[in-house]
Each structure stands twice: as C-alpha cells, then as structure tokens.
C-alpha positions as CSV (number, residue, x, y, z in Angstrom):
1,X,145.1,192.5,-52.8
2,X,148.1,193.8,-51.0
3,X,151.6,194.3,-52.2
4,X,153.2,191.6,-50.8
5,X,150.2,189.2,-52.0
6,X,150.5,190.8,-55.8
7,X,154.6,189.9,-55.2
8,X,154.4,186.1,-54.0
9,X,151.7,186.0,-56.9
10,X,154.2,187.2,-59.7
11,X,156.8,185.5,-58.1
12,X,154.9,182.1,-58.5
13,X,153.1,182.8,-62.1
14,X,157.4,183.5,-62.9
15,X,158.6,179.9,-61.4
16,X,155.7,178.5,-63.1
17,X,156.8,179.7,-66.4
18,X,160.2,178.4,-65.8
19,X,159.3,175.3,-64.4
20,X,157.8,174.6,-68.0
21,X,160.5,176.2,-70.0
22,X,157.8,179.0,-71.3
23,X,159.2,181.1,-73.5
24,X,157.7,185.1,-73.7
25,X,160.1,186.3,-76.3
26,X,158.4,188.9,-78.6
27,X,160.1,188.3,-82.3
28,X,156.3,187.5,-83.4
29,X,153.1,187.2,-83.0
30,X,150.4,184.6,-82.6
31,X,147.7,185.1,-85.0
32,X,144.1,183.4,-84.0
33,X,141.5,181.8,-86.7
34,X,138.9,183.3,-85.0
35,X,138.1,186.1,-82.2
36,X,134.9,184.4,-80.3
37,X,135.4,181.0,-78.4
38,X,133.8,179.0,-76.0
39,X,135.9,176.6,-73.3
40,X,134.1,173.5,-72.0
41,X,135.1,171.3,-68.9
42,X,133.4,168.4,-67.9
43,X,135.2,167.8,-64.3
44,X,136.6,171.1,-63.0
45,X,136.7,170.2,-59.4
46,X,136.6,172.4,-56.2
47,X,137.8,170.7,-52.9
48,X,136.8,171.7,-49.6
49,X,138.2,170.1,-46.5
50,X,136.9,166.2,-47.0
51,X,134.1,167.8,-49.2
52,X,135.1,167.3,-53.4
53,X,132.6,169.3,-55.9
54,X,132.6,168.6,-59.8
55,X,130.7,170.7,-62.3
56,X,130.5,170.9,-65.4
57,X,131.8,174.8,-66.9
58,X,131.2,176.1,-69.9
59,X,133.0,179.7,-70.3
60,X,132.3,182.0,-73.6
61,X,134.2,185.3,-74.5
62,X,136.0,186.4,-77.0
63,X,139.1,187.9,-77.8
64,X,140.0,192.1,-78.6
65,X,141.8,190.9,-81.6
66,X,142.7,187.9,-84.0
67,X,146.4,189.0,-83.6
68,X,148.0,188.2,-79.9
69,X,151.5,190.0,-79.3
70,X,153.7,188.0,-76.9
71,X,154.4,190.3,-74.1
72,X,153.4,188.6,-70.7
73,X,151.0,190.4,-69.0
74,X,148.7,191.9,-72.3
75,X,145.2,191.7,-71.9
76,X,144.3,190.0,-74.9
77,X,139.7,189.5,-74.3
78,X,137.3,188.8,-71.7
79,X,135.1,186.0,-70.8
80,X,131.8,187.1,-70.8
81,X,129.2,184.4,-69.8
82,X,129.7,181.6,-67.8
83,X,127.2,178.5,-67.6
84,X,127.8,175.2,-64.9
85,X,126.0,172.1,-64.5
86,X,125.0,170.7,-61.2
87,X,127.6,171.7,-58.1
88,X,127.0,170.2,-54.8
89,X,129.0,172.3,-52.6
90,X,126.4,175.0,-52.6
91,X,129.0,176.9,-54.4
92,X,128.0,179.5,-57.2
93,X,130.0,181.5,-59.9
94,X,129.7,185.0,-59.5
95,X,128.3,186.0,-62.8
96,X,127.3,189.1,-61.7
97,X,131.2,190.2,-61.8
98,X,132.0,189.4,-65.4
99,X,133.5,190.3,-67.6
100,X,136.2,188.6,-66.8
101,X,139.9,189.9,-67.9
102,X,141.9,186.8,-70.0
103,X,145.6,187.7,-70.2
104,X,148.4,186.1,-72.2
105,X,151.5,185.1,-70.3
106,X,153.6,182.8,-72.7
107,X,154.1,180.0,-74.5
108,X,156.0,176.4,-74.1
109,X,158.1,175.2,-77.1
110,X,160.8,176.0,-79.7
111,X,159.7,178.9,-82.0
112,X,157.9,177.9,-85.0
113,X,156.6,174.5,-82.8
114,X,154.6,176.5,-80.3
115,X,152.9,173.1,-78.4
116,X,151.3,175.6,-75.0
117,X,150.1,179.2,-74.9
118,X,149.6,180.1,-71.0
119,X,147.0,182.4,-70.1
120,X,145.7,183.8,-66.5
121,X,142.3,184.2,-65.7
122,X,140.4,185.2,-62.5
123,X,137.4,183.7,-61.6
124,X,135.0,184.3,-58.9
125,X,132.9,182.3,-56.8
126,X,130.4,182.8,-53.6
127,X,130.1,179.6,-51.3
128,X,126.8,180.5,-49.0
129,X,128.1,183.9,-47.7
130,X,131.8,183.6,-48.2
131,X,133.1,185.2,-51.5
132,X,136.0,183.4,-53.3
133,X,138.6,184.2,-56.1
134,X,140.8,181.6,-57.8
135,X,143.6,183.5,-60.0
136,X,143.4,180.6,-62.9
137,X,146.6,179.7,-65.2
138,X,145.7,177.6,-68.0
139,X,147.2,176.5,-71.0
140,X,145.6,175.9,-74.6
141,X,147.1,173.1,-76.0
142,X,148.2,173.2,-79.7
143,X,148.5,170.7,-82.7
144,X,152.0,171.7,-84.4
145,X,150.8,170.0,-87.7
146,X,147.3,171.5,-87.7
147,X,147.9,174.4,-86.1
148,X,144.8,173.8,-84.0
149,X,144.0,174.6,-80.6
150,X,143.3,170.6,-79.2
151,X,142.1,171.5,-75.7
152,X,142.7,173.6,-72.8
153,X,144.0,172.6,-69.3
154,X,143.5,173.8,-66.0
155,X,145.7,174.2,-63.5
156,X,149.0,174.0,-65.0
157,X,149.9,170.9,-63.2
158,X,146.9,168.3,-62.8
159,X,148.4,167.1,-59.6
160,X,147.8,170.7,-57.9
161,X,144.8,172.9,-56.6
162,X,144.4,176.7,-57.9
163,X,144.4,177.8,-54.0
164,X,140.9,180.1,-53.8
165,X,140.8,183.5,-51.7
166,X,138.0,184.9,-50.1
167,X,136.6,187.4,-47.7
168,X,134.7,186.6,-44.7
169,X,135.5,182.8,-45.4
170,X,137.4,180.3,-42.7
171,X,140.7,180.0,-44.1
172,X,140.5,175.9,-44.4
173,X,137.6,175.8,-45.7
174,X,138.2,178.0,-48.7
175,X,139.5,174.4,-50.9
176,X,140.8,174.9,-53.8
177,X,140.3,174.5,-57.9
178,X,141.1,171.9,-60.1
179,X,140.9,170.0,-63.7
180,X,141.4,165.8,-63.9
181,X,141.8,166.4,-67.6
182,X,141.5,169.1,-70.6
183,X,138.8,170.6,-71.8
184,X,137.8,171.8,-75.1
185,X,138.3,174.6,-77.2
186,X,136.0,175.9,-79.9
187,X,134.2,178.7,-82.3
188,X,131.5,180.0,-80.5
189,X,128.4,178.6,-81.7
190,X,129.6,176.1,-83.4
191,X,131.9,172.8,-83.5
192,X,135.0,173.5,-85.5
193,X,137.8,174.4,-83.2
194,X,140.4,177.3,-83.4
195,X,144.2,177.7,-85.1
196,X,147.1,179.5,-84.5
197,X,149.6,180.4,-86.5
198,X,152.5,182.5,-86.4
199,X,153.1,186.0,-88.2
C-alpha cells in the first residue's frame, strides 16, 4: 500500500472515530472475561456492480491477552480460522493468508459506560483470479449493566460498503462489504458470551 493510500486510510479510520464521538483516552484498561472467541454473521454481504452475495461468516481467534490497553493502533490477537456458508459470487476467503492481525482503535461512551469498542481488521478475499482486501472496522457492542459483549457490527455505519482493493481486478467490479445487522459474539466452543470490565 502506498503512502498516500496508508494517509487517506488514517485520515478516514480518524473522522470515523470522531464522527461517533470515540474516545481513545488511556486512564484504563479494558479487561476481557475470556481470551478465545468466535464472531458469527448470518448476512455479511459483498456487492458487485448489480450482483449482491450473502454468506454466512463465522471467524474464530483469540486474543494475546485478557487485559486490552487503550492506545489506538495496539495489536491486541489474531483471527485464525475462518468458515462461510454458501456465497454465489464465486468469491472465496483467502484462508491461506491468516492469521489475521485484530487491532483495537477505541471506544464510544462516557468512561465507566463504555457502550462500543472499535476494532480494525483486514480480511482477504480472491473473486476467480482477482485478489481482494477489505480493511474492516467493527464495533463490539456492550451491555453497560452486564458488562457483556451483546454483538458485533460491521461496517461502522450499516448504510455504507467497506470499499474492497485488489490486484489484477477491474476497478468497478471490485464491490464492496457489508453487514444488514450485528452478529454475535461468543467463548469459543461454547454459548456463553464475553464481558468487559474496566481496571
């Protein structure tokens, strides 16, 4: 990625930030119930042209440690196996590339009543013979009562694509990612979900 691509890219990760009133001030630390977790969506949706794909993604990683500090940028796990259900764009995740980096860029809310932790993740995808990268920012959506991790979303607003890269692909077909709703958050291997609390 060039330098003026890695600028417009911070630039935009920085308004988008803003734009919710994120918050990446480092007087604690999030501390997480467990290290392993596994994200489900039902409906994450790749356009293409007039051409509209929905699959199924389930991604499973885990995190470096069950203490997060809140400096933007920190690589805080990887996602390391990725499973989909049928996709009729002929598109494929690249498995073959993972692990995957998962990096924390903030949360929304009034310290102690986190409500969003942001995170960025890039994923990879080959459609045919074009290979394709969609630099993801979602948001895990938290319970300020229970403390737990309700869901996670994807993109940051539903309304707009994640705008995918690629090499050797024609630049309107390349499309775009997207989520119609939030998907879930839990343990791996099992179904209780995940808290976060404050130290």
């Amino acid at each position: 990625m060039g330098t003026n691509a890695v600028a417009t890219l911070c630039a935009a990760i920085a308004c988008a930030l803003m734009a919710l009133g994120v918050s990446t001030a480092t007087a604690r630390n999030l501390s997480v119930s467990n290290q392993n977790f596994r994200w489900t969506f039902s409906d994450l949706e790749e356009t293409a042209g007039e051409l509209r794909n929905d699959c199924h993604v389930t991604l499973e990683g885990s995190l470096h440690s069950r203490t997060i500090r809140k400096v933007q940028g920190t690589l805080i796990g990887y996602i390391t196996s990725v499973k989909t259900g049928q996709c009729n764009l002929g598109t494929t995740i690249l498995t073959e590339t993972l692990p995957w980096h998962v990096s924390y860029l903030g949360f929304s809310g009034t310290l102690p009543e986190i409500t969003l932790i942001i995170l960025r993740l890039r994923m990879n995808l080959r459609r045919v013979t074009c290979l394709m990268a969609a630099d993801i920012l979602a948001r895990w959506i938290r319970n300020t009562i229970t403390r737990e991790v309700t869901g996670i979303e994807v993109p940051l607003e539903r309304n707009e694509g994640i705008p995918l890269t690629g090499i050797l692909c024609p630049a309107p077909r390349l499309g775009s990612l997207r989520s119609n709703g939030s998907g879930s958050v839990m343990l791996l291997g099992a179904t209780t979900g995940i808290t976060i609390t404050l130290i």
